[in-house]
PDB file of N, CA, C and O in Angstrom, chain B, residues numbered from 101:
ATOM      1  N   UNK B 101       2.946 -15.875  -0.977  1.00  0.00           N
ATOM      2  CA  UNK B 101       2.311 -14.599  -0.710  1.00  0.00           C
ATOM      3  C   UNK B 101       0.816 -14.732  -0.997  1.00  0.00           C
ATOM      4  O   UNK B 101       0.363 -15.334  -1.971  1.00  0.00           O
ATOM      5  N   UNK B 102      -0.060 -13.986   0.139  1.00  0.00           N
ATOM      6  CA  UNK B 102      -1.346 -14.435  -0.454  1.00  0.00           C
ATOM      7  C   UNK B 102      -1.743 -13.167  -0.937  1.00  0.00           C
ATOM      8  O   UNK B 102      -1.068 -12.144  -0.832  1.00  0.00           O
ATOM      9  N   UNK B 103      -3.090 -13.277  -1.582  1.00  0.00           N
ATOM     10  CA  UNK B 103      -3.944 -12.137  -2.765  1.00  0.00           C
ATOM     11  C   UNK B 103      -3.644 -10.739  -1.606  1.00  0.00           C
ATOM     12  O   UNK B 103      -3.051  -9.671  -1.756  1.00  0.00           O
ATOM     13  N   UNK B 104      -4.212 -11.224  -0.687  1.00  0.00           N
ATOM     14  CA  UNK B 104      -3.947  -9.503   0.384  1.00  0.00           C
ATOM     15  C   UNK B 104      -3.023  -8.950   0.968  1.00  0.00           C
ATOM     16  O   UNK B 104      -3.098  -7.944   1.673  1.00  0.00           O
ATOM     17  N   UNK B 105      -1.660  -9.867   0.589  1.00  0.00           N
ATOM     18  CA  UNK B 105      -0.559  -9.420   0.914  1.00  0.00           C
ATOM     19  C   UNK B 105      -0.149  -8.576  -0.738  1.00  0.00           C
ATOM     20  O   UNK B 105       0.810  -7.839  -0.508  1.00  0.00           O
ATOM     21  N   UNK B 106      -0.473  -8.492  -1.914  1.00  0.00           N
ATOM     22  CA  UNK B 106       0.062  -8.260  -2.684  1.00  0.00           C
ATOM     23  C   UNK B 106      -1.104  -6.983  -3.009  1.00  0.00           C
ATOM     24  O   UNK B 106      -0.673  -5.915  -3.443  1.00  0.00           O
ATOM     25  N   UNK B 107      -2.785  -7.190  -2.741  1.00  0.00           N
ATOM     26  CA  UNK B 107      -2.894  -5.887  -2.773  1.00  0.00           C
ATOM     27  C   UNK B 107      -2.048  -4.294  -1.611  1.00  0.00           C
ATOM     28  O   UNK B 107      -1.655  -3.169  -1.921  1.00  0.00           O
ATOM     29  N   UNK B 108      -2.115  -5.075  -0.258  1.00  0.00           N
ATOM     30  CA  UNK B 108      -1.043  -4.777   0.757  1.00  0.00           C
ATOM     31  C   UNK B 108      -0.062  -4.167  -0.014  1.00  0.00           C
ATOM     32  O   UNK B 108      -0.013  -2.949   0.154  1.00  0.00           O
ATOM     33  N   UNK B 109       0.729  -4.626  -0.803  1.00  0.00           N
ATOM     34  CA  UNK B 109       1.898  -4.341  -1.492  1.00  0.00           C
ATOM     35  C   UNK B 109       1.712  -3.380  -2.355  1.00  0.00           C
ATOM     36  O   UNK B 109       2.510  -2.443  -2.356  1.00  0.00           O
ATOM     37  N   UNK B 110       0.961  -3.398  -2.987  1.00  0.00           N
ATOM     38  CA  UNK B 110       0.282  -2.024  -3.936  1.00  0.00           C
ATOM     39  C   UNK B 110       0.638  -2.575  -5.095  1.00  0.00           C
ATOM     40  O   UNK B 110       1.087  -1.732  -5.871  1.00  0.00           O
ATOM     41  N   UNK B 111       0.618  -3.513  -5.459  1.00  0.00           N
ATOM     42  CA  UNK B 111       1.243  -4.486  -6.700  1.00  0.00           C
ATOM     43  C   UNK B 111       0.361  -4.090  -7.779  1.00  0.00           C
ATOM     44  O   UNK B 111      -0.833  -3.874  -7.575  1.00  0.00           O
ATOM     45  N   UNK B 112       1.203  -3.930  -9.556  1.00  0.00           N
ATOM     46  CA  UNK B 112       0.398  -3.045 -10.493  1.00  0.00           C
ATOM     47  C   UNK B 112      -0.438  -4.422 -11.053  1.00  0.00           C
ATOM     48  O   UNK B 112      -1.485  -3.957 -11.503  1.00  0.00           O
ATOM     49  N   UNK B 113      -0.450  -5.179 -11.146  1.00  0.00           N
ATOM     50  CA  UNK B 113      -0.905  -6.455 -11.855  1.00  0.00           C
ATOM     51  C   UNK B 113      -0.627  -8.070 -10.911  1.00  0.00           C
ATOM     52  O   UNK B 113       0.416  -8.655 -10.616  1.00  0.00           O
ATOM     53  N   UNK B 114      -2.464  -8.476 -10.577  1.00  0.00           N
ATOM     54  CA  UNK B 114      -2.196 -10.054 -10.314  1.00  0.00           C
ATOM     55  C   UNK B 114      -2.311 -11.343 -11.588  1.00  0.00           C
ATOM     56  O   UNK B 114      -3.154 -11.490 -12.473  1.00  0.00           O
ATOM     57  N   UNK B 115      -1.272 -12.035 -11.292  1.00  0.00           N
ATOM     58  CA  UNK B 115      -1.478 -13.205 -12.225  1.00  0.00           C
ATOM     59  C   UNK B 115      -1.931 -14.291 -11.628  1.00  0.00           C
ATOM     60  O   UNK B 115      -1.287 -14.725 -10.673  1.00  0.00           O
ATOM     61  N   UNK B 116      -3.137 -14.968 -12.058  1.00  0.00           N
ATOM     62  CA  UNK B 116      -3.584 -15.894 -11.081  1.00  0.00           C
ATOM     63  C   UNK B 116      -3.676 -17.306 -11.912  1.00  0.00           C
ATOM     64  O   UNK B 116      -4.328 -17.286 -12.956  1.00  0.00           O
ATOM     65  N   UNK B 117      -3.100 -18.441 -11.531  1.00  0.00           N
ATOM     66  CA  UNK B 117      -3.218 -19.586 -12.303  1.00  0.00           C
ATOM     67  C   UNK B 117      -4.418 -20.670 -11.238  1.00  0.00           C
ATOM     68  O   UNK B 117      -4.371 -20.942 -10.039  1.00  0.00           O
ATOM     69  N   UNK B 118      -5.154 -20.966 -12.037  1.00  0.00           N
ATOM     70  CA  UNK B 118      -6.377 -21.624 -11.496  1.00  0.00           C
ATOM     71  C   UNK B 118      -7.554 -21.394 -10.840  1.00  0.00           C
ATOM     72  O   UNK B 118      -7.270 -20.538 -10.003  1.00  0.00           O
ATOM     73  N   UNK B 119      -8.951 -21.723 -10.719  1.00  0.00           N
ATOM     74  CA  UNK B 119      -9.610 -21.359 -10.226  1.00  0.00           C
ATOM     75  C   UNK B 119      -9.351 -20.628  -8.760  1.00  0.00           C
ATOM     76  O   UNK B 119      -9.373 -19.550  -8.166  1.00  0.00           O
ATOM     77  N   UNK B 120      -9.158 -21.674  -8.667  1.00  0.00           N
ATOM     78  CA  UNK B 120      -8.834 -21.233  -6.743  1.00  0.00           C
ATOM     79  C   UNK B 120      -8.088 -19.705  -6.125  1.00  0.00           C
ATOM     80  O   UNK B 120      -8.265 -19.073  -5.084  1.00  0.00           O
ATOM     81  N   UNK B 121      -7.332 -19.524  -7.134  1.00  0.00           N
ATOM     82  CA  UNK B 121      -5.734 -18.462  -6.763  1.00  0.00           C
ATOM     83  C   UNK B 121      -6.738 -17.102  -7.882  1.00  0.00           C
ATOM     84  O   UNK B 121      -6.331 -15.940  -7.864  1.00  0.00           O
ATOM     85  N   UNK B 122      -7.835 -17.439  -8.641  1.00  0.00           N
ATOM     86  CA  UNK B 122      -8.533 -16.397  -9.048  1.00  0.00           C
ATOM     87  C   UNK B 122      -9.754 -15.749  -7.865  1.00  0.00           C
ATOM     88  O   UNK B 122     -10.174 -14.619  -7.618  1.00  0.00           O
ATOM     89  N   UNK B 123     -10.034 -17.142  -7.321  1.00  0.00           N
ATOM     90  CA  UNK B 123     -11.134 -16.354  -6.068  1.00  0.00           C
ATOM     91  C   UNK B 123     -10.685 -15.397  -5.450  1.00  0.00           C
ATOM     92  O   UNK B 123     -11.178 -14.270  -5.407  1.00  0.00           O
ATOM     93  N   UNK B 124      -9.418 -15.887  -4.765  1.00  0.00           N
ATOM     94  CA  UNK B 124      -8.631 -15.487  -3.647  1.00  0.00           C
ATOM     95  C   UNK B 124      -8.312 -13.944  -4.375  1.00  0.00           C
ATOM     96  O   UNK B 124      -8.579 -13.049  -3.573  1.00  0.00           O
ATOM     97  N   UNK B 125      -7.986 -13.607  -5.230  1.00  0.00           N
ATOM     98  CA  UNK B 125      -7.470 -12.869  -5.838  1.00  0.00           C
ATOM     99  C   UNK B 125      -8.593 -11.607  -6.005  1.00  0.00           C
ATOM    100  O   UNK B 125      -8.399 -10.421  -5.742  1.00  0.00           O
ATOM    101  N   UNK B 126      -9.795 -12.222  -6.510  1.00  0.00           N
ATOM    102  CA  UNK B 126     -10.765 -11.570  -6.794  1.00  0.00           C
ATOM    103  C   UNK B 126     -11.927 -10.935  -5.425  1.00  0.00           C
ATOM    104  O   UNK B 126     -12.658  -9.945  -5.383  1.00  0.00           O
ATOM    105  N   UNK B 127     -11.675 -11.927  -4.536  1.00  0.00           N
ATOM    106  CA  UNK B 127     -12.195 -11.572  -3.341  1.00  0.00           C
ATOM    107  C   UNK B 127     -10.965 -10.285  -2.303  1.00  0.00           C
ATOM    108  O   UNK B 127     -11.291  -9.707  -1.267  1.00  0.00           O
ATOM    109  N   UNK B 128      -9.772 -10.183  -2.932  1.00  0.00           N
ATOM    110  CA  UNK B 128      -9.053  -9.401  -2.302  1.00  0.00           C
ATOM    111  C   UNK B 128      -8.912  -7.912  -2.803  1.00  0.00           C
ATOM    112  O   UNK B 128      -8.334  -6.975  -2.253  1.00  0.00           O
ATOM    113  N   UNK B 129      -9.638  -7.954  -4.066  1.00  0.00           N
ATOM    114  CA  UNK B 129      -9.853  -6.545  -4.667  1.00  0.00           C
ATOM    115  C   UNK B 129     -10.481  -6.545  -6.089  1.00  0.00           C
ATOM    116  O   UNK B 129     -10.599  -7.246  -7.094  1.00  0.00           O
ATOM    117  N   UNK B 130     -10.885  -5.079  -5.456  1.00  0.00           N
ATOM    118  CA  UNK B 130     -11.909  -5.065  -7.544  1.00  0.00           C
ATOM    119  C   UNK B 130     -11.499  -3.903  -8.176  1.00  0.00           C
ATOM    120  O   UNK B 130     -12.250  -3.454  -9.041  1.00  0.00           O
ATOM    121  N   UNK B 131     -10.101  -3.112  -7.841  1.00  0.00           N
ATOM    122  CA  UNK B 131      -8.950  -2.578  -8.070  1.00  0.00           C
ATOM    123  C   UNK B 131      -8.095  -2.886  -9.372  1.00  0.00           C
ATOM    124  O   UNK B 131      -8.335  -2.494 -10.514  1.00  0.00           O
ATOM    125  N   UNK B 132      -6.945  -3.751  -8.898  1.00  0.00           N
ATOM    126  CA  UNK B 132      -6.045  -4.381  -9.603  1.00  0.00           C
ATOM    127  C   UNK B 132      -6.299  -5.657 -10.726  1.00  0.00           C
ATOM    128  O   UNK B 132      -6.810  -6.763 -10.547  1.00  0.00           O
ATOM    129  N   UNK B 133      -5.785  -5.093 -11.826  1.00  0.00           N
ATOM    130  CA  UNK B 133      -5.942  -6.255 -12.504  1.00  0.00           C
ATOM    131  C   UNK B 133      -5.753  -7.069 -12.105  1.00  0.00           C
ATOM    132  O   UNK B 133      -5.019  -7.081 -11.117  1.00  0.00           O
ATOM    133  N   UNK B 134      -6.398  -8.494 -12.718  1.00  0.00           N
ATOM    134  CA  UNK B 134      -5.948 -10.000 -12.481  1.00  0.00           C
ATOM    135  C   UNK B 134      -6.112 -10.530 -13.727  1.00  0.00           C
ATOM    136  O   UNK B 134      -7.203 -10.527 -14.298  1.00  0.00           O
ATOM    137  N   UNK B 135      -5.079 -11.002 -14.210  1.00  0.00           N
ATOM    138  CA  UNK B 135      -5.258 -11.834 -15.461  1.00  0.00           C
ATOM    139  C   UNK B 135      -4.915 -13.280 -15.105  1.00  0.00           C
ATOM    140  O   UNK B 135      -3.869 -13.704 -14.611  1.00  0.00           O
ATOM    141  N   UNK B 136      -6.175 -14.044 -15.511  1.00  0.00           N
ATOM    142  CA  UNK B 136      -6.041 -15.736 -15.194  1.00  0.00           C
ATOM    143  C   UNK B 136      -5.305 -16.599 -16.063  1.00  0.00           C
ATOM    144  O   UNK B 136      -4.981 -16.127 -17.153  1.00  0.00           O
ATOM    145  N   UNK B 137      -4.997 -17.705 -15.806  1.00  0.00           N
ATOM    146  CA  UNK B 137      -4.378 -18.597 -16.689  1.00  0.00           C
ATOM    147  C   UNK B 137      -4.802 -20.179 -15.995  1.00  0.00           C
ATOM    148  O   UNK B 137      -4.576 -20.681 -14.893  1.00  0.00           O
ATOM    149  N   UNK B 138      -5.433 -20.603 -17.073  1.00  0.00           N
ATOM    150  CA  UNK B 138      -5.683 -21.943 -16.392  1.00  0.00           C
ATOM    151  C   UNK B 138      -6.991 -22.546 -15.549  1.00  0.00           C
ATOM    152  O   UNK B 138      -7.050 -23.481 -14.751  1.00  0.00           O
ATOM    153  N   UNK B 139      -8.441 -21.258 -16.255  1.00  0.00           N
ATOM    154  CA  UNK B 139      -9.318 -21.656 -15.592  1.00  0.00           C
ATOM    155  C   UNK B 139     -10.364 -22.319 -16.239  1.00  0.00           C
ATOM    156  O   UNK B 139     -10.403 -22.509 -17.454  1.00  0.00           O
ATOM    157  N   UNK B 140     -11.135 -22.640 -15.508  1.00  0.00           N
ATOM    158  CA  UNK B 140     -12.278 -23.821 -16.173  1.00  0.00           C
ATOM    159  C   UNK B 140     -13.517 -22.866 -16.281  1.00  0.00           C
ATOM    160  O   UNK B 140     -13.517 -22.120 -15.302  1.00  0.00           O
ATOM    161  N   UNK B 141     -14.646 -22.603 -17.180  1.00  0.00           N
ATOM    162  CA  UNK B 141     -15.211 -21.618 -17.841  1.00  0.00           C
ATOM    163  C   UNK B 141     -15.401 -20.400 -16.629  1.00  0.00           C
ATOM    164  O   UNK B 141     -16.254 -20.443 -15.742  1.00  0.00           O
ATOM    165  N   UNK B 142     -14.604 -19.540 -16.781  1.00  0.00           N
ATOM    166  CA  UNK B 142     -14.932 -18.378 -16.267  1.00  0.00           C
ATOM    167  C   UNK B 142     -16.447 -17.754 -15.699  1.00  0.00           C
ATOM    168  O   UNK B 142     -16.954 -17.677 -14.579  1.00  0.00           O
ATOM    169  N   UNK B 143     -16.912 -17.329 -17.166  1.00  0.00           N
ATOM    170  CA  UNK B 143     -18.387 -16.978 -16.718  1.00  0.00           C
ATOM    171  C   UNK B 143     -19.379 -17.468 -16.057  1.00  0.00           C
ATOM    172  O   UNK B 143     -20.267 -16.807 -15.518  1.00  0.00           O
ATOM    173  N   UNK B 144     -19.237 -19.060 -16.073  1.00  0.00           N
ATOM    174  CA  UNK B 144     -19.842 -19.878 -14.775  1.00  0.00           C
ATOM    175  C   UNK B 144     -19.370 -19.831 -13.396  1.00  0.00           C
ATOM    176  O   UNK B 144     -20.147 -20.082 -12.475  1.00  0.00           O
ATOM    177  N   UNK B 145     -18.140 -19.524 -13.189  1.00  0.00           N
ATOM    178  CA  UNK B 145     -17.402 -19.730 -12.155  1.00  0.00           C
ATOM    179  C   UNK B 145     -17.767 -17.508 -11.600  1.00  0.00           C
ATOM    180  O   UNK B 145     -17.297 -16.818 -10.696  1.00  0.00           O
ATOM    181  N   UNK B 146     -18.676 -17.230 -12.616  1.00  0.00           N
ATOM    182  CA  UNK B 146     -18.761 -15.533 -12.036  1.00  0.00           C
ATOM    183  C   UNK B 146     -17.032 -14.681 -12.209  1.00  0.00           C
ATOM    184  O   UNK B 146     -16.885 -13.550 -11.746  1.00  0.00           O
ATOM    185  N   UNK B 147     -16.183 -15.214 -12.723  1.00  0.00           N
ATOM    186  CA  UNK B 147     -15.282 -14.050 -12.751  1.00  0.00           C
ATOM    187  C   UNK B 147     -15.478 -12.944 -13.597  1.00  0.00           C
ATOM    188  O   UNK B 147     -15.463 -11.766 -13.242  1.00  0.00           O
ATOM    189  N   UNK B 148     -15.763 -13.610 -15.341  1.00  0.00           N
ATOM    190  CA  UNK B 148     -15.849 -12.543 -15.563  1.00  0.00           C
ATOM    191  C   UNK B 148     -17.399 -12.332 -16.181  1.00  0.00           C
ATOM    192  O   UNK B 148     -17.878 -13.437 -15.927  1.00  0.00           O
ATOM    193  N   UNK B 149     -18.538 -11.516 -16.887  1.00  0.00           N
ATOM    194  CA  UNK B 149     -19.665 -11.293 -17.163  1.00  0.00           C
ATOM    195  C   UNK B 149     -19.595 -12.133 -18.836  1.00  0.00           C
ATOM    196  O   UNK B 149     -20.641 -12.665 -19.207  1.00  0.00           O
ATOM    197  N   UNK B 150     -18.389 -12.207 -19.743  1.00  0.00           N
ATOM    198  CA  UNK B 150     -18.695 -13.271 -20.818  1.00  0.00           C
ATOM    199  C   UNK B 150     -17.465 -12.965 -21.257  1.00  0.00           C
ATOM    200  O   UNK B 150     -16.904 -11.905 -20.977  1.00  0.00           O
ATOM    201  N   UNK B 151     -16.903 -13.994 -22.069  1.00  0.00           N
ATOM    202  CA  UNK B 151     -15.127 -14.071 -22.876  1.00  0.00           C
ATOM    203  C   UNK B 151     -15.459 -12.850 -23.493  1.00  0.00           C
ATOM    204  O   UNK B 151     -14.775 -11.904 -23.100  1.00  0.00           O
ATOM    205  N   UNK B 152     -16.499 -12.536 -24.532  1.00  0.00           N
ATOM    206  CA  UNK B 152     -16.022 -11.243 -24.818  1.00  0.00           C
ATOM    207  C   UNK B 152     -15.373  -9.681 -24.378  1.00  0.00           C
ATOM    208  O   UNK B 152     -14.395  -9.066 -24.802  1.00  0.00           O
ATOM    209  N   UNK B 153     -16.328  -9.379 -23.401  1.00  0.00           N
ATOM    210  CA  UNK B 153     -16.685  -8.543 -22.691  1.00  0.00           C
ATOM    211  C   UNK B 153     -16.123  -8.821 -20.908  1.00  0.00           C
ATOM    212  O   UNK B 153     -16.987  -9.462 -20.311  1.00  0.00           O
ATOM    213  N   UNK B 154     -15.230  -8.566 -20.252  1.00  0.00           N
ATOM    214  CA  UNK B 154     -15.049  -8.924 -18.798  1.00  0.00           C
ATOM    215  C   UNK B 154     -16.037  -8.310 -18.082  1.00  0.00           C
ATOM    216  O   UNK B 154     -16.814  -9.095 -17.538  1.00  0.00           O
ATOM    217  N   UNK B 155     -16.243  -7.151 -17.916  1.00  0.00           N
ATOM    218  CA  UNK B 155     -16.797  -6.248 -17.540  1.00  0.00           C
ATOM    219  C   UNK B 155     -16.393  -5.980 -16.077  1.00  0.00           C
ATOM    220  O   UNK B 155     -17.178  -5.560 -15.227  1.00  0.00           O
ATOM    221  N   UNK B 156     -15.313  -6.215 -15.899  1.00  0.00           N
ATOM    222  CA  UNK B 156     -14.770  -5.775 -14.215  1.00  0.00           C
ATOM    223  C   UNK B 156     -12.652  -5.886 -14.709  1.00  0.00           C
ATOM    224  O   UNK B 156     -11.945  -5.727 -15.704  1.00  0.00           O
ATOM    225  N   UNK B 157     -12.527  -6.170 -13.562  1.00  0.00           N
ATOM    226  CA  UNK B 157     -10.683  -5.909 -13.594  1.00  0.00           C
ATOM    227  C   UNK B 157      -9.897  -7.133 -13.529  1.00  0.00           C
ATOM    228  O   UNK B 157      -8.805  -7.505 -13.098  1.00  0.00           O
ATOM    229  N   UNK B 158     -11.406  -7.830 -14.436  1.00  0.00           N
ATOM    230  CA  UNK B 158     -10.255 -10.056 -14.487  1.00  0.00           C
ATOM    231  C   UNK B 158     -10.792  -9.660 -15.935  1.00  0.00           C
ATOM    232  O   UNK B 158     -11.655  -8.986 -16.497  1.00  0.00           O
ATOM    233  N   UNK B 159      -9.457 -10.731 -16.233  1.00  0.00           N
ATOM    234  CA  UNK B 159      -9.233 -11.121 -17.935  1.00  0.00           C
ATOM    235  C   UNK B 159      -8.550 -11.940 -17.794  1.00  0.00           C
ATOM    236  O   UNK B 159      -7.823 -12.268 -16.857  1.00  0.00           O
ATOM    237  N   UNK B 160      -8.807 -12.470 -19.059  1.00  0.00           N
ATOM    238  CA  UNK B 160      -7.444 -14.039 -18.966  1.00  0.00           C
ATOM    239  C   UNK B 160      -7.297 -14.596 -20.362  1.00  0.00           C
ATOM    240  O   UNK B 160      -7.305 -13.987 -21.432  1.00  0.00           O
ATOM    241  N   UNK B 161      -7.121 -16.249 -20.048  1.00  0.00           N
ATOM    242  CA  UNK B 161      -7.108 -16.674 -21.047  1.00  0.00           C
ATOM    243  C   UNK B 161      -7.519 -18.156 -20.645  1.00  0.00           C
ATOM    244  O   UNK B 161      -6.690 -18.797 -19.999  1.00  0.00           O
ATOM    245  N   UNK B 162      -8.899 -18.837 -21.018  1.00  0.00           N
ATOM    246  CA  UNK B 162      -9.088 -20.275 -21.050  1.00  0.00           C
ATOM    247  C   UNK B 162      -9.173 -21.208 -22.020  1.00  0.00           C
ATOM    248  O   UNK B 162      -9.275 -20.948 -23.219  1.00  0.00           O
ATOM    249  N   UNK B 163      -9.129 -22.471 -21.460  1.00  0.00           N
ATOM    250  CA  UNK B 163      -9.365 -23.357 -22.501  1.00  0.00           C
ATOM    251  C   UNK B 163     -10.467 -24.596 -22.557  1.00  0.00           C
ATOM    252  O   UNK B 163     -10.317 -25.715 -22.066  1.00  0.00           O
ATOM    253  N   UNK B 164     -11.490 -24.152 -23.209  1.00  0.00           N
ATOM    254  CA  UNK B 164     -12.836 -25.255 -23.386  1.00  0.00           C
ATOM    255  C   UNK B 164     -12.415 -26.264 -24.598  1.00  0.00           C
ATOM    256  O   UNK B 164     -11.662 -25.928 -25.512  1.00  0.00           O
ATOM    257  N   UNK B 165     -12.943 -27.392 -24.484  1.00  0.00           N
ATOM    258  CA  UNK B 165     -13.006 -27.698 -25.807  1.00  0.00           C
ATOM    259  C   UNK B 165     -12.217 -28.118 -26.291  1.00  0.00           C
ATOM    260  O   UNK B 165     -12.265 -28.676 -27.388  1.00  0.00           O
ATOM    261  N   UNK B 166     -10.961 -27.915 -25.378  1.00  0.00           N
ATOM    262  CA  UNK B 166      -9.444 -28.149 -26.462  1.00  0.00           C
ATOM    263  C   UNK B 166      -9.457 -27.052 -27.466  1.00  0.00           C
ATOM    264  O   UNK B 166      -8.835 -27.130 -28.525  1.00  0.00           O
ATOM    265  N   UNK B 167     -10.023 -26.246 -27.188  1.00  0.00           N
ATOM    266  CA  UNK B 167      -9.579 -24.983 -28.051  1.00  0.00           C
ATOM    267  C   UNK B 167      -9.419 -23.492 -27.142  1.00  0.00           C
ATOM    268  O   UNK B 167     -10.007 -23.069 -26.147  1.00  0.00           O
ATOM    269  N   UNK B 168      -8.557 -23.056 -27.825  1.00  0.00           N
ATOM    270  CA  UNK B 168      -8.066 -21.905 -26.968  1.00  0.00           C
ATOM    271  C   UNK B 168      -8.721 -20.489 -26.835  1.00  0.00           C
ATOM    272  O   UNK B 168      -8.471 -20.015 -27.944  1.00  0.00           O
ATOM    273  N   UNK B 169      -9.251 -19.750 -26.303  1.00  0.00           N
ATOM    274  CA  UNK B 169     -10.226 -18.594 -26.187  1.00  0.00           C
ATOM    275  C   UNK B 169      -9.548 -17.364 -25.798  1.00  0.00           C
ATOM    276  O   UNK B 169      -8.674 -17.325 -24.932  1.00  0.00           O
ATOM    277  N   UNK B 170      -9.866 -16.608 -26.295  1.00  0.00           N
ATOM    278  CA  UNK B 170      -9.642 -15.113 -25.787  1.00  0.00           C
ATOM    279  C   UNK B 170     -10.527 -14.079 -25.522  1.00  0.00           C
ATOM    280  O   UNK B 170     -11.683 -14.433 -25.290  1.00  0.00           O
ATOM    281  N   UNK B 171     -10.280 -12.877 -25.497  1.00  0.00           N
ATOM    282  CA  UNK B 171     -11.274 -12.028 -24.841  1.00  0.00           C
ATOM    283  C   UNK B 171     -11.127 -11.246 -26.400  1.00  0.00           C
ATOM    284  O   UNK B 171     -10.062 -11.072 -26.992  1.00  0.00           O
ATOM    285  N   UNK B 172     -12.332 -10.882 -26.826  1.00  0.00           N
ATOM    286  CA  UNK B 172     -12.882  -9.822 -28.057  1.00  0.00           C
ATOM    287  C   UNK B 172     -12.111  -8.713 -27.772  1.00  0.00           C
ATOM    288  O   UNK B 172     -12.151  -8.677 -26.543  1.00  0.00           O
ATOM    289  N   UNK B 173     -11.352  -7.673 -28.189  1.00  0.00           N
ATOM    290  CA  UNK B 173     -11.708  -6.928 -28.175  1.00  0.00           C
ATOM    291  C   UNK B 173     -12.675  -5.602 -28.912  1.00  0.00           C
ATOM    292  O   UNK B 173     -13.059  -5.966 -30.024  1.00  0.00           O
ATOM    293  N   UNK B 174     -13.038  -4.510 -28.643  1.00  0.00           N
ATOM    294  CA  UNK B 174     -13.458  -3.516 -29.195  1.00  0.00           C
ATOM    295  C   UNK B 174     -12.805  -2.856 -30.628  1.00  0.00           C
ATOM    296  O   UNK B 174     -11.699  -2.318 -30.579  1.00  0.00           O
ATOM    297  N   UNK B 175     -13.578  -2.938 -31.927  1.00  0.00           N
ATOM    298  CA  UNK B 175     -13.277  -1.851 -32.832  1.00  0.00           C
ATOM    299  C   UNK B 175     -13.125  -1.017 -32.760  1.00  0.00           C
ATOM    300  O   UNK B 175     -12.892  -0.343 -33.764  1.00  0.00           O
TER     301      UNK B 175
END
């Protein structure tokens, strides 16, 4: 199924594993969540504005470093 068949679908949440399946995903709407798995630094790649902060409707989870990262949240 591709990214515009599932906004098509009205689907509540995309899961996207890898760069590639996050473009696609992200170029098909700025709607629906997408939570990544498996990408190589985000904020370079423009998904999201910084690990802390997404500032749009992608979040995820990467790994630099051999160490594992998450997104901050808010107090």
């Amino acid at each position: 199924m591709t990214a515009q068949e599932f906004v098509r679908n009205r689907v509540d949440l995309i899961v996207a594993f890898e760069n590639q399946t996050v473009r696609a995903a992200k170029a098909a709407t700025p709607r629906i969540p997408i939570v990544f798995v498996h990408v190589t630094d985000p904020v370079s790649e423009g998904f999201v504005k910084s690990l802390a902060r997404s500032g749009g409707n992608i979040t995820g989870l990467t790994v630099s470093g051999g160490e594992l990262r998450r997104k901050e949240t808010s107090p």
